[in-house]
C-alpha positions in Angstrom: -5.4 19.9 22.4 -6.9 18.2 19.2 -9.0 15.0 20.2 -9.8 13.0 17.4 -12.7 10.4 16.7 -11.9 7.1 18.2 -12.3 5.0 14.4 -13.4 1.7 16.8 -15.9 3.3 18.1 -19.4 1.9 16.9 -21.9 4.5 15.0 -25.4 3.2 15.4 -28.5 4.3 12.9 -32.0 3.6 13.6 -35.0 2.4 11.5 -38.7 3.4 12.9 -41.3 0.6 13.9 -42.7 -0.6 10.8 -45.4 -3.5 10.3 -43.5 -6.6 9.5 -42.9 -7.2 5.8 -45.4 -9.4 3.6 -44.0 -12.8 2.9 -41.0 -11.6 1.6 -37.5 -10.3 1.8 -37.1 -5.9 2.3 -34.3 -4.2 2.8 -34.0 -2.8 6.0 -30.5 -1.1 5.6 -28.2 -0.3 3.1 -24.3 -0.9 3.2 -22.2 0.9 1.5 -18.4 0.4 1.7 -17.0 -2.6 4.5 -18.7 -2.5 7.9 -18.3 -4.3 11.4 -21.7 -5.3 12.4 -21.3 -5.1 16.1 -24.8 -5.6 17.2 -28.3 -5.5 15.3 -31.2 -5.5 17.7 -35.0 -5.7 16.7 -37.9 -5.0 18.9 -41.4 -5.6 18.9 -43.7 -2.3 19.3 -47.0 -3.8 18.0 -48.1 -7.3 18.8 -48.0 -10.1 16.8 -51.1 -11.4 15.2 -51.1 -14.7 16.0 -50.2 -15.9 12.2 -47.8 -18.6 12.0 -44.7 -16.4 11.0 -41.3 -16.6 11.6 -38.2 -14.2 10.8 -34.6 -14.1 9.6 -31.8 -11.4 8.5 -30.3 -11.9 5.3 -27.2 -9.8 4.0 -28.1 -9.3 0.3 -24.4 -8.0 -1.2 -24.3 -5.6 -4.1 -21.6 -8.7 -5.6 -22.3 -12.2 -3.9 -24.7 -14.2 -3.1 -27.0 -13.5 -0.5 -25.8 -14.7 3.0 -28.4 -15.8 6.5 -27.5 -13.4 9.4 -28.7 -16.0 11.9 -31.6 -18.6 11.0 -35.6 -18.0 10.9 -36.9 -17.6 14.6 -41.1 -17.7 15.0 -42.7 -14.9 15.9 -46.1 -16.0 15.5 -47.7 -14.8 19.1 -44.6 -12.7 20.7 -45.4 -10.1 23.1 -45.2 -6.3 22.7 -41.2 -5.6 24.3 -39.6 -8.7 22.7 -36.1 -8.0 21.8 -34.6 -10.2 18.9 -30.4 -10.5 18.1 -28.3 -12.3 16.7 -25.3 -14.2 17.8 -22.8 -13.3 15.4 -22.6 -17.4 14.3 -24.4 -17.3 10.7 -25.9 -21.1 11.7 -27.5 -20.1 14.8 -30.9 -18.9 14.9 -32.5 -15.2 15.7 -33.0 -15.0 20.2 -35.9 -13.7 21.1 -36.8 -12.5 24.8 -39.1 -11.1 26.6 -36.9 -11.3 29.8 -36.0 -7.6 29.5 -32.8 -8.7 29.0 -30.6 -10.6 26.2 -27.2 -11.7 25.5 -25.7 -9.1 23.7 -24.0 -10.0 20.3 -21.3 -12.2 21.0 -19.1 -11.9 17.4 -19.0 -9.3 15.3 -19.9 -9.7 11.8 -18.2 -8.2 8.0 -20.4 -7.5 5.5 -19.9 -5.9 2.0 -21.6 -3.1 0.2 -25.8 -4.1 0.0 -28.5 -4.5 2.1 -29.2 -5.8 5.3 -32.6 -7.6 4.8 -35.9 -8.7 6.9 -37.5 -11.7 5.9 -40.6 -13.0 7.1 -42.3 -16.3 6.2 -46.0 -14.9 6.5 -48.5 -12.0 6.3 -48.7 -10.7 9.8 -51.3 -8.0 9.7 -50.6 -6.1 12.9 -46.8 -6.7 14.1 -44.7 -4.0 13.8 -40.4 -3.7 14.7 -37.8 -1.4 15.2 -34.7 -1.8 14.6 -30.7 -0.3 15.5 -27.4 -1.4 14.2 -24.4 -0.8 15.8 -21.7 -0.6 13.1 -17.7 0.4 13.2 -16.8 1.5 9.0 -14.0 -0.7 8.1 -13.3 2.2 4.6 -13.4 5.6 4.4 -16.9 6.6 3.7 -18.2 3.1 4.8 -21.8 3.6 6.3 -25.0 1.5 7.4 -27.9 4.1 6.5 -32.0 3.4 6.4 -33.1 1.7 3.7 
């Protein structure tokens, strides 16, 4: 008996902690093809600095304009362990917790070929992130890969 792939079935990729960008907007991942965001899940692995920061995700599209994944959350003080998400409602802002649990992702969100991208308001010296995405390819040959 053949079994084959179940296509719904979300892939997930993973970026390393990184020190939280410089006042400005890096990719983070790359799209290429259609995807199903599922869920996209940051954590804090280095403590904020205590400078007045706060984050967003942005899709930047290869064609399009770019589009807010959820708006800008501060981050100025949080605590090694905090675990940011987003909704899946583009108006509603980043959740952040240091509960040791969150409310997974409640609406799944299309995006188009381009980058997913982190954008931070500040220079925080010290903070650091990781991040996964949980994706299902909506083409053949659709993928969310480390930008």
């Amino acid at each position: 008996m053949t079994y084959l792939p179940n296509p719904t079935q979300p892939k997930i990729v993973e970026r390393s902690a990184a020190v939280i960008p410089a006042t400005t907007q890096t990719p983070y991942f790359t799209i290429i093809g259609r995807v199903l965001i599922t869920q996209i899940v940051g954590e804090v692995t280095t403590v904020m600095d205590g400078t007045v920061n706060s984050l967003k995700l942005i899709v930047n599209p290869t064609v399009g304009a770019d589009v807010n994944l959820c708006t800008a959350t501060v981050i100025t003080s949080d605590a090694l362990g905090t675990v940011y998400n987003i909704t899946g409602t583009l108006a509603d802002a980043f959740v952040a917790t240091t509960s040791g649990a969150v409310i997974s992702q409640a609406s799944a969100v299309l995006v188009t070929a381009g980058t997913i991208d982190l954008d931070a308001t500040a220079t925080d010296t010290t903070g650091a992130t990781k991040w996964t995405v949980h994706y299902i390819p909506i083409d053949a040959g659709s993928k969310v890969v480390v930008a």
